[in-house]
PASEBA-1860 file (N, C-alpha, C; in nm, 3 decimals):
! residues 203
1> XXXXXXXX> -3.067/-1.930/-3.032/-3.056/-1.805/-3.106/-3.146/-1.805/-3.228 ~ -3.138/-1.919/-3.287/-3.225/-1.930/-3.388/-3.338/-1.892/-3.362 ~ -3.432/-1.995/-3.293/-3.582/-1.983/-3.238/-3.580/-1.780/-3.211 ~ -3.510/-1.718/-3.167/-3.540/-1.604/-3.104/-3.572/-1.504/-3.231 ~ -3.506/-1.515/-3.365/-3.531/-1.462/-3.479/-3.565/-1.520/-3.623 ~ -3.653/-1.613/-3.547/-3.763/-1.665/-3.634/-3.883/-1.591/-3.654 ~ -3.987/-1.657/-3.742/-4.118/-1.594/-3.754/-4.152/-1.563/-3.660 ~ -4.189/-1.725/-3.618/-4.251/-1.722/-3.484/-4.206/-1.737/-3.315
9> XXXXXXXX> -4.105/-1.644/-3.312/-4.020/-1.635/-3.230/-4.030/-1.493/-3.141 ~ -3.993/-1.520/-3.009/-4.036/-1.403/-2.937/-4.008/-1.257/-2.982 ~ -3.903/-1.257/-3.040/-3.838/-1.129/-3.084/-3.934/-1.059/-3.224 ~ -3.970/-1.144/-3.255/-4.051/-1.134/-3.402/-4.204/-1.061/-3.334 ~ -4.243/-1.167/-3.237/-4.364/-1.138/-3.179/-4.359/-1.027/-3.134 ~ -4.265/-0.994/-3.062/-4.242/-0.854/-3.015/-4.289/-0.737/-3.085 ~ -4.202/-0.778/-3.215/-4.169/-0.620/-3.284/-4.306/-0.608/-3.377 ~ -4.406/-0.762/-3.382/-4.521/-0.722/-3.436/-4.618/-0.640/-3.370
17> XXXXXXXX> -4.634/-0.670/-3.223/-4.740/-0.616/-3.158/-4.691/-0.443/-3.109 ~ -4.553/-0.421/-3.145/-4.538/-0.278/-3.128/-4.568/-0.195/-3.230 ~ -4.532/-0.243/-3.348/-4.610/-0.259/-3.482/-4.741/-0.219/-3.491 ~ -4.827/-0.336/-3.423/-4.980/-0.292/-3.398/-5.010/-0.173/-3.275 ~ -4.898/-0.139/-3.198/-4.962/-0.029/-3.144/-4.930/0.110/-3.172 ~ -4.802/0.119/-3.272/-4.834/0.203/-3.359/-4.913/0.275/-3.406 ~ -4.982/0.145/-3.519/-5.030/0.172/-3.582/-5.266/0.235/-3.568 ~ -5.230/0.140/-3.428/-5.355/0.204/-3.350/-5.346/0.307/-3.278
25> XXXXXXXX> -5.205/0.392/-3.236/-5.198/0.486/-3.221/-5.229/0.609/-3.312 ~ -5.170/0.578/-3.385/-5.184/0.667/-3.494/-5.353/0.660/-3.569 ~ -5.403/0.562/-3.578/-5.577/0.571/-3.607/-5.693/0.636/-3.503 ~ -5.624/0.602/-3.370/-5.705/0.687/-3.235/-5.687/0.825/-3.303 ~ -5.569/0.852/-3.316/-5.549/1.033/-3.330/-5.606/1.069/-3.411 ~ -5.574/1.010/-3.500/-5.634/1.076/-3.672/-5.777/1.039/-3.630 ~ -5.873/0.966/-3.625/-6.027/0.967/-3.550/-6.049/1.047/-3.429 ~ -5.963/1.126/-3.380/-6.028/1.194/-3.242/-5.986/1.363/-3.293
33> XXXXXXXX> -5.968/1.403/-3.417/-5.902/1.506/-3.463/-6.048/1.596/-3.459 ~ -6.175/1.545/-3.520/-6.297/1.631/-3.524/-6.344/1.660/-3.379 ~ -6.285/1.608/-3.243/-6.298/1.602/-3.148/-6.438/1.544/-3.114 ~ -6.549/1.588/-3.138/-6.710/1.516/-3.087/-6.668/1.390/-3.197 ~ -6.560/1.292/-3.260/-6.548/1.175/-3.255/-6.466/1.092/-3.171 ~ -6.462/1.142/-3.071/-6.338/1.100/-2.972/-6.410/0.969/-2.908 ~ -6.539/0.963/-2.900/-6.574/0.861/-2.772/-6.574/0.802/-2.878 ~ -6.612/0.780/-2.999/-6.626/0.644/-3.097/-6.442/0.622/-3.089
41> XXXXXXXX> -6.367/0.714/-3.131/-6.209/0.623/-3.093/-6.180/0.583/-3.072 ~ -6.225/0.648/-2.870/-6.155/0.531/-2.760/-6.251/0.391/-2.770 ~ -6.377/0.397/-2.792/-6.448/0.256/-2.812/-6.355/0.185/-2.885 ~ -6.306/0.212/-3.050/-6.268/0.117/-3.079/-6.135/0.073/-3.051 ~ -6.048/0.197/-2.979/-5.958/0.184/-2.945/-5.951/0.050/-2.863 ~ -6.008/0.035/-2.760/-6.037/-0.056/-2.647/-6.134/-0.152/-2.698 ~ -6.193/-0.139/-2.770/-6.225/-0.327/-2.818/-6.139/-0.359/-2.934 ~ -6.010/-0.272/-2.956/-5.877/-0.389/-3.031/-5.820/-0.416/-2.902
49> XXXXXXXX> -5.776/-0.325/-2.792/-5.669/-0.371/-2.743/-5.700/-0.487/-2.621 ~ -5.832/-0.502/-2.578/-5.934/-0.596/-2.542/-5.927/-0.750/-2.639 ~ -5.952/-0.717/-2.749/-5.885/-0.842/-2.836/-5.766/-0.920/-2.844 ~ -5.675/-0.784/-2.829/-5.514/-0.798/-2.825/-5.472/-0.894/-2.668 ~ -5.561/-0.828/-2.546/-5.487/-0.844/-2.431/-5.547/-1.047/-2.408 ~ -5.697/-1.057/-2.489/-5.709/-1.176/-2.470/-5.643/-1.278/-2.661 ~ -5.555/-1.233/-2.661/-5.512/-1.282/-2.825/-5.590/-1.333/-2.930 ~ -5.709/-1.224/-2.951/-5.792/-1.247/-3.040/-5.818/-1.180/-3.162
57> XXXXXXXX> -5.699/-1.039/-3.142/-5.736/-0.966/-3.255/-5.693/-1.051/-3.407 ~ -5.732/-0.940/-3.530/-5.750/-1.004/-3.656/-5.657/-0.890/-3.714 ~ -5.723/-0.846/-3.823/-5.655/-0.762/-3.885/-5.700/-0.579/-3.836 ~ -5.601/-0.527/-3.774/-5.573/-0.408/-3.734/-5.650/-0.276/-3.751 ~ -5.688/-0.244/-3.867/-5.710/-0.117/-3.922/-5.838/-0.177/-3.963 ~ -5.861/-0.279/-4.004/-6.038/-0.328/-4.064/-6.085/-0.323/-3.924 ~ -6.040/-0.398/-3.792/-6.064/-0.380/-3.685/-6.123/-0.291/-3.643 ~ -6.059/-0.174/-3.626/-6.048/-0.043/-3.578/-6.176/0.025/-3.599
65> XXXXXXXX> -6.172/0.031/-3.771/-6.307/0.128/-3.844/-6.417/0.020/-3.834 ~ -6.446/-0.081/-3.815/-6.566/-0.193/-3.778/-6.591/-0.151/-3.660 ~ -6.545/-0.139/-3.543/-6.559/-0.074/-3.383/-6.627/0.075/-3.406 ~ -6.520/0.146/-3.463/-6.594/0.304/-3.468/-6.688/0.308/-3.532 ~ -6.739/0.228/-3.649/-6.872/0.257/-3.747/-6.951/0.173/-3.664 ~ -6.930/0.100/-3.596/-7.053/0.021/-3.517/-7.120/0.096/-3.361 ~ -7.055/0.168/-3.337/-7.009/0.250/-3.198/-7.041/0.383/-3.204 ~ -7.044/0.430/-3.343/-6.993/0.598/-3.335/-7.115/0.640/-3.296
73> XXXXXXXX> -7.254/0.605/-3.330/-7.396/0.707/-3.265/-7.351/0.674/-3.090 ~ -7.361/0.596/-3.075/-7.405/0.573/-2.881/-7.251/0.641/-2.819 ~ -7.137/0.576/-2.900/-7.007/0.661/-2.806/-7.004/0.774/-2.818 ~ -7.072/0.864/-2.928/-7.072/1.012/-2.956/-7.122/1.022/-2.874 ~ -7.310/1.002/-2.825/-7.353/1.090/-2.727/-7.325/1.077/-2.579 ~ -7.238/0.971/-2.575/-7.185/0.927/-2.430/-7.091/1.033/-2.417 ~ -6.984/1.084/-2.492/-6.875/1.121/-2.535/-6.897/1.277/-2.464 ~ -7.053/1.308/-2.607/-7.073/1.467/-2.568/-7.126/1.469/-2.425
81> XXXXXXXX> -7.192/1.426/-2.370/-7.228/1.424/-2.212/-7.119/1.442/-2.119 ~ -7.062/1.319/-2.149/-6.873/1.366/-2.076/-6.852/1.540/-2.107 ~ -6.825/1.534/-2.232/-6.766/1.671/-2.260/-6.816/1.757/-2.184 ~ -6.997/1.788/-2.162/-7.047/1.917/-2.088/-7.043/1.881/-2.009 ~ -7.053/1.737/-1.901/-7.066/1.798/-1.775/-6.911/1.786/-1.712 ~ -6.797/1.780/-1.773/-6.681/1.761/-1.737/-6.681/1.957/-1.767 ~ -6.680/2.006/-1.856/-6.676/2.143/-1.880/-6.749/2.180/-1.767 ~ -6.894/2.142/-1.734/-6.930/2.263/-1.612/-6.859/2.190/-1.483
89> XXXXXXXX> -6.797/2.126/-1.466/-6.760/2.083/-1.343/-6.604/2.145/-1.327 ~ -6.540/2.177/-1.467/-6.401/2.286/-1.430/-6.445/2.425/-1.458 ~ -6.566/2.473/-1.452/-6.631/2.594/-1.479/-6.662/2.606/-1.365 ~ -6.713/2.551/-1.278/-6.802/2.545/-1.134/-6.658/2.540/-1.024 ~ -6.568/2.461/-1.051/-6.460/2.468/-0.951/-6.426/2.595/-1.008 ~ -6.406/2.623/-1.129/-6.280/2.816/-1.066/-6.344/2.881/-1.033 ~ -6.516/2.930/-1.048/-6.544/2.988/-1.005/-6.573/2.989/-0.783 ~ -6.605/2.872/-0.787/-6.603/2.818/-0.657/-6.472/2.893/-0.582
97> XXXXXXXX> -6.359/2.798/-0.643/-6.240/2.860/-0.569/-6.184/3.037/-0.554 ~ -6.252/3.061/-0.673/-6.209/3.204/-0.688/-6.299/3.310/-0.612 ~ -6.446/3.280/-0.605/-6.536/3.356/-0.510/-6.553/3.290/-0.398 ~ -6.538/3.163/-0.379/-6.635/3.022/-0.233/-6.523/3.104/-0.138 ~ -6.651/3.102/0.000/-6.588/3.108/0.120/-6.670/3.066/0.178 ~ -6.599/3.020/0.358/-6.703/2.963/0.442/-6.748/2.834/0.473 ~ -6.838/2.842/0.546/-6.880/2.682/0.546/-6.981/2.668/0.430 ~ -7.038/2.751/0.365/-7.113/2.679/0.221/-7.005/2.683/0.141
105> XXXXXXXX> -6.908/2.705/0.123/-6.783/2.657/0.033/-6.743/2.525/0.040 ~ -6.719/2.468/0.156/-6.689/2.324/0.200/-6.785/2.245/0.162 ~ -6.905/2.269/0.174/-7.029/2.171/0.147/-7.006/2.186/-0.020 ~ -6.981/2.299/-0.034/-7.030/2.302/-0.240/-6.931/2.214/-0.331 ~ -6.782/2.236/-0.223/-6.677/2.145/-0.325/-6.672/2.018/-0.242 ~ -6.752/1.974/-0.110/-6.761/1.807/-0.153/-6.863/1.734/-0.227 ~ -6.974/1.840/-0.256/-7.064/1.787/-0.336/-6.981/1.777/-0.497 ~ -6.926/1.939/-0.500/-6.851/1.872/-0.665/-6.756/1.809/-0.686
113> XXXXXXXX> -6.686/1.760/-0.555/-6.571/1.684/-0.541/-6.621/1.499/-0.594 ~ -6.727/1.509/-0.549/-6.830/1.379/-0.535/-6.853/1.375/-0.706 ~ -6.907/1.457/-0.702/-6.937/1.473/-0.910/-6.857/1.472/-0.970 ~ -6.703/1.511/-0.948/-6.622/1.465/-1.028/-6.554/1.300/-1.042 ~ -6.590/1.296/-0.927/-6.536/1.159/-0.903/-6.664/1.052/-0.974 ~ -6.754/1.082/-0.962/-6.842/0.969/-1.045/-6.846/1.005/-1.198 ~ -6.784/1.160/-1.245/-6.744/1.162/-1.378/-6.631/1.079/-1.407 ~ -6.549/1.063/-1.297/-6.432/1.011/-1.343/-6.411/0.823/-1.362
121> XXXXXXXX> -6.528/0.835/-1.317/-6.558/0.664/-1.292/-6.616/0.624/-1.412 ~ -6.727/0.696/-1.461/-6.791/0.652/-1.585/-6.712/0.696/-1.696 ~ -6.585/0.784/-1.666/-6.482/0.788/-1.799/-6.409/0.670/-1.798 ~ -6.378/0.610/-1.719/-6.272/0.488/-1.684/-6.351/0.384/-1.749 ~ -6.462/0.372/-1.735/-6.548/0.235/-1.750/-6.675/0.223/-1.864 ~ -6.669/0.344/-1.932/-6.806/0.359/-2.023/-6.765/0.312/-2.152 ~ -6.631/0.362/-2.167/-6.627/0.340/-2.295/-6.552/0.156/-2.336 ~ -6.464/0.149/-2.241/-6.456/-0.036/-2.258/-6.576/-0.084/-2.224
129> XXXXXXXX> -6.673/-0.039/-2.189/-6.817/-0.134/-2.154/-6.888/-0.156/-2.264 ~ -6.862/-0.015/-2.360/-6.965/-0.026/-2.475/-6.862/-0.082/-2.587 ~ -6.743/-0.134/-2.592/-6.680/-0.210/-2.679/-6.693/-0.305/-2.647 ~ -6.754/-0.397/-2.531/-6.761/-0.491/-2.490/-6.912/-0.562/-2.530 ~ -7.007/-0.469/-2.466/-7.130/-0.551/-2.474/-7.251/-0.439/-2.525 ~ -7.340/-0.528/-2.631/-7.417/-0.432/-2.673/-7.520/-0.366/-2.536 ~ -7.562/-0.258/-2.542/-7.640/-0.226/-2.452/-7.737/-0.072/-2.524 ~ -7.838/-0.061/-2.364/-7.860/0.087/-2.426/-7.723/0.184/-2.323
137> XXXXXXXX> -7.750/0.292/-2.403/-7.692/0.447/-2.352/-7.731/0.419/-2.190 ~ -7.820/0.423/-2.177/-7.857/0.475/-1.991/-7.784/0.352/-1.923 ~ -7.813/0.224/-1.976/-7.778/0.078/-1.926/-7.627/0.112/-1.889 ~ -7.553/0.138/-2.030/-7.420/0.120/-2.023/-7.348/0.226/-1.895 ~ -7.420/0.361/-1.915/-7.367/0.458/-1.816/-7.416/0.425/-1.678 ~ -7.515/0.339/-1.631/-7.534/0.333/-1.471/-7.444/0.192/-1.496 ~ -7.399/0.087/-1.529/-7.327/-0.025/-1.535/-7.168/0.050/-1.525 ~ -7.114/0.141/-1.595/-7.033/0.147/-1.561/-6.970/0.216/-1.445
145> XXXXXXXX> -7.117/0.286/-1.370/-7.071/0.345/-1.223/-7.069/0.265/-1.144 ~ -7.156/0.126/-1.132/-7.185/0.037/-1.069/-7.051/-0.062/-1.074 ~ -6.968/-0.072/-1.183/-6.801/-0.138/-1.196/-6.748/-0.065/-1.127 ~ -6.745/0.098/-1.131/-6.621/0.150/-1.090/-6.649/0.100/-0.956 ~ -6.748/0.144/-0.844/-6.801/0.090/-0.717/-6.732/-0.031/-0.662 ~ -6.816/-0.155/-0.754/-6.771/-0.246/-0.719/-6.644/-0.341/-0.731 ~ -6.607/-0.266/-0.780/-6.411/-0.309/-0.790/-6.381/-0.215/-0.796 ~ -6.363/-0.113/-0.683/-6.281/0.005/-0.645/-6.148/-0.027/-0.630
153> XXXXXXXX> -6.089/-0.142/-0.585/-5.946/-0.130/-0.551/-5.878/-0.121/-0.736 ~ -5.935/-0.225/-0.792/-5.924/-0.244/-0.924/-5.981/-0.053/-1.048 ~ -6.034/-0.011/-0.987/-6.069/0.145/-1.038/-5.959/0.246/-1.001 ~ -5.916/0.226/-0.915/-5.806/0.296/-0.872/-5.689/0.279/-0.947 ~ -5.639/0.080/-0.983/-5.542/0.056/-1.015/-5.559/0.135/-1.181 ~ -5.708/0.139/-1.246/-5.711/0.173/-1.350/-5.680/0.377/-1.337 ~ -5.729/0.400/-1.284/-5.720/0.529/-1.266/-5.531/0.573/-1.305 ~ -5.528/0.475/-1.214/-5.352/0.540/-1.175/-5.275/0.505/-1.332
161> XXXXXXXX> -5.343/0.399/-1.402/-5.262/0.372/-1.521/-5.245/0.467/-1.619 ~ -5.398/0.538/-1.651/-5.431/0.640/-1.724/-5.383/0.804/-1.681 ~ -5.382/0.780/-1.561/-5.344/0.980/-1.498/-5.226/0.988/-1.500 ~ -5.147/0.886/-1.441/-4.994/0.845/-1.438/-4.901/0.945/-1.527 ~ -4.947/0.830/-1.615/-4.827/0.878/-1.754/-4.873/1.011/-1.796 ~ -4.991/1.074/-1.761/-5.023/1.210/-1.833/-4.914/1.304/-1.740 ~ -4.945/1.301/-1.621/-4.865/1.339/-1.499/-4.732/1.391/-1.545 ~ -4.631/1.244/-1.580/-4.520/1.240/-1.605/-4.499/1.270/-1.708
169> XXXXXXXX> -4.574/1.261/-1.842/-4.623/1.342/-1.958/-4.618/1.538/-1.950 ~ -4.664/1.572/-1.851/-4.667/1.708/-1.798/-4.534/1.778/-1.771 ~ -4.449/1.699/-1.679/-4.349/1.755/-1.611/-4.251/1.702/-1.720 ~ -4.282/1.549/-1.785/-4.108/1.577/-1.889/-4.179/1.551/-2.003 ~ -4.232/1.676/-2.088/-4.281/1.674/-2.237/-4.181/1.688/-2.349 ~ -4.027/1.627/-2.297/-3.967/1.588/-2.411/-3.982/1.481/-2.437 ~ -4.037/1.373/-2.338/-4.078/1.232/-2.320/-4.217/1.234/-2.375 ~ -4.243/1.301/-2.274/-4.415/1.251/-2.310/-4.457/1.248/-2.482
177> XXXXXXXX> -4.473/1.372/-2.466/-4.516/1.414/-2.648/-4.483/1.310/-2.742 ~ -4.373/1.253/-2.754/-4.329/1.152/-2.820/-4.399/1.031/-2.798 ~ -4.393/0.968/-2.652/-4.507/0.873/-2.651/-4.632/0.846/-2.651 ~ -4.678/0.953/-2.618/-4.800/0.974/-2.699/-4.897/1.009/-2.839 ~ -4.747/1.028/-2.919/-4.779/1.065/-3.045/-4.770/0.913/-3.102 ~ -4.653/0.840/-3.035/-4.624/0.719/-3.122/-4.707/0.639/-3.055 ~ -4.709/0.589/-2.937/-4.790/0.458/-2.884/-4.846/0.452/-2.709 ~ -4.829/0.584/-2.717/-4.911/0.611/-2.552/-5.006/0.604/-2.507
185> XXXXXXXX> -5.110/0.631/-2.587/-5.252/0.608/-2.617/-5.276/0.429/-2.616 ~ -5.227/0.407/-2.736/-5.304/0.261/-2.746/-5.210/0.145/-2.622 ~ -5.076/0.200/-2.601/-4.997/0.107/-2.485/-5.108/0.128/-2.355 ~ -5.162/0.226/-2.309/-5.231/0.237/-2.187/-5.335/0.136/-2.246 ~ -5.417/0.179/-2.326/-5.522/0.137/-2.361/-5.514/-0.057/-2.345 ~ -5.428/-0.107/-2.368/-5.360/-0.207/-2.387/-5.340/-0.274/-2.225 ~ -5.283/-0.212/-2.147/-5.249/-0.237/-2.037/-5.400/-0.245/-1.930 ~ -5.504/-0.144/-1.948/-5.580/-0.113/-1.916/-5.719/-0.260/-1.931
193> XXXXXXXX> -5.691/-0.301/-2.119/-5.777/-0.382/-2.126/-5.717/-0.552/-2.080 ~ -5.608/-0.529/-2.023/-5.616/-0.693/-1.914/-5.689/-0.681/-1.829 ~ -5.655/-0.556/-1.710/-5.797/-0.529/-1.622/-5.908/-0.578/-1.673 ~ -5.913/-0.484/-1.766/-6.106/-0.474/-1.793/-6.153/-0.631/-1.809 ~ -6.051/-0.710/-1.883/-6.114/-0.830/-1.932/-6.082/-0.937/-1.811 ~ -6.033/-0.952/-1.704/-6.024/-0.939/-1.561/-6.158/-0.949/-1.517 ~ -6.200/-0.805/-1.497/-6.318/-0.768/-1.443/-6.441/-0.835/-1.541 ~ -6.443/-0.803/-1.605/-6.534/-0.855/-1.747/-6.575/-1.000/-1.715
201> XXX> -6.459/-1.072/-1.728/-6.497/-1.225/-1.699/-6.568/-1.272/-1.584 ~ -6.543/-1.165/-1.445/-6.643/-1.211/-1.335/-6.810/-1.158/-1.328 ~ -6.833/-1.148/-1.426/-6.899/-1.059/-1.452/-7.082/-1.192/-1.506
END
C-alpha cells in the first residue's frame, strides 16, 4: 500500500502523466485557435507525446513552444495545403453527388474517392514525420504517403484511433465535448505516437 502512494509509485505516476495530458491538451487548443496555426500544434503536439510514449519527455510547456517555434514555417504550409485541397475535395463531392449521374459519375468519385484517401494518408503521417525528422516540405509529404502504403495494416490501425472517438464524439457529445476539451486530443495523440515510434524504429 505504501509503495502505491509514494512519489514514485504507480498511482503517483499515473496522476502525473494525466496531468501532462491535460495540460498539452489545453496548449494544442489554445495554439490551433488562429486556425492556419494548427499544423505547427499538431507537430508539436506529437513530438511531446512521441517523447512521452518512448519516456523521454522533459519539461511540458517549454517542450511544446520549442516544437511549434521550430516547426511553425514548414507545418503551416503543409497545414494550408491540407486545408485547400481537403476544402476542394468536400466542394467537389457535393457538388458531384448533387448533379453526377451515370457512368462518368462512377469514374469521377473513384478518382476522388482515391484523392481523398491519399489526403487522408498524408494527414495521418505528415505531421508525426515532421516532429520526427528534419526534412524538406516535398521530402516529408511523398515520405509520408510512402508510410501510409507501406504499413497499411498499421495506417488503418492509426486511422481507426483518430476517426473513432470523433465518431463516438458525434453521436454522444455529452461525452465527447468534454474529452476533448480536457484530454482527447493529446490522449489520441499519445496512443497514436507508440505506433508511430513502432514504425519509426524500422525505419
Amino acid at each position: 500500500m505504501g509503495n502505491l502512494f509514494s512519489y514514485e509509485g504507480p498511482l503517483i505516476s499515473f496522476l502525473e502523466r494525466l496531468a501532462d495530458l491535460l495540460i498539452l491538451n489545453i496548449l494544442f487548443l489554445i495554439c490551433c485557435i488562429p486556425v492556419f496555426t494548427a499544423g505547427a500544434a499538431i507537430t508539436a503536439l506529437s513530438s511531446i507525446t512521441q517523447k512521452m510514449a518512448g519516456k523521454e519527455e522533459g519539461y511540458i510547456i517549454r517542450g511544446y513552444f520549442k516544437a511549434f517555434k521550430e516547426n511553425f514555417l514548414q507545418a503551416t504550409v503543409i497545414w494550408l495545403l491540407l486545408l485547400f485541397f481537403g476544402l476542394v475535395f468536400v466542394t467537389d463531392s457535393v457538388i458531384l453527388l448533387k448533379y453526377g449521374a451515370g457512368g462518368m459519375f462512377i469514374v469521377a468519385w473513384c478518382l476522388l474517392s482515391l484523392a481523398g484517401l491519399v489526403w487522408l494518408f498524408e494527414f495521418v503521417y505528415v505531421f508525426p514525420l515532421l516532429a520526427k525528422y528534419d526534412n524538406s516540405t516535398k521530402n516529408t509529404l511523398k515520405n509520408a504517403l510512402l508510410l501510409a502504403i507501406r504499413f497499411l495494416p498499421w495506417t488503418a490501425v492509426l486511422i481507426m484511433l483518430m476517426v473513432l472517438p470523433f465518431i463516438a464524439g458525434f453521436f454522444y457529445p455529452v461525452i465527447g465535448i468534454p474529452f476533448y476539451l480536457f484530454m482527447g486530443f493529446s490522449l489520441i495523440s499519445l496512443a497514436s505516437s507508440y505506433v508511430f515510434r513502432k514504425l519509426f524504429e524500422r525505419l
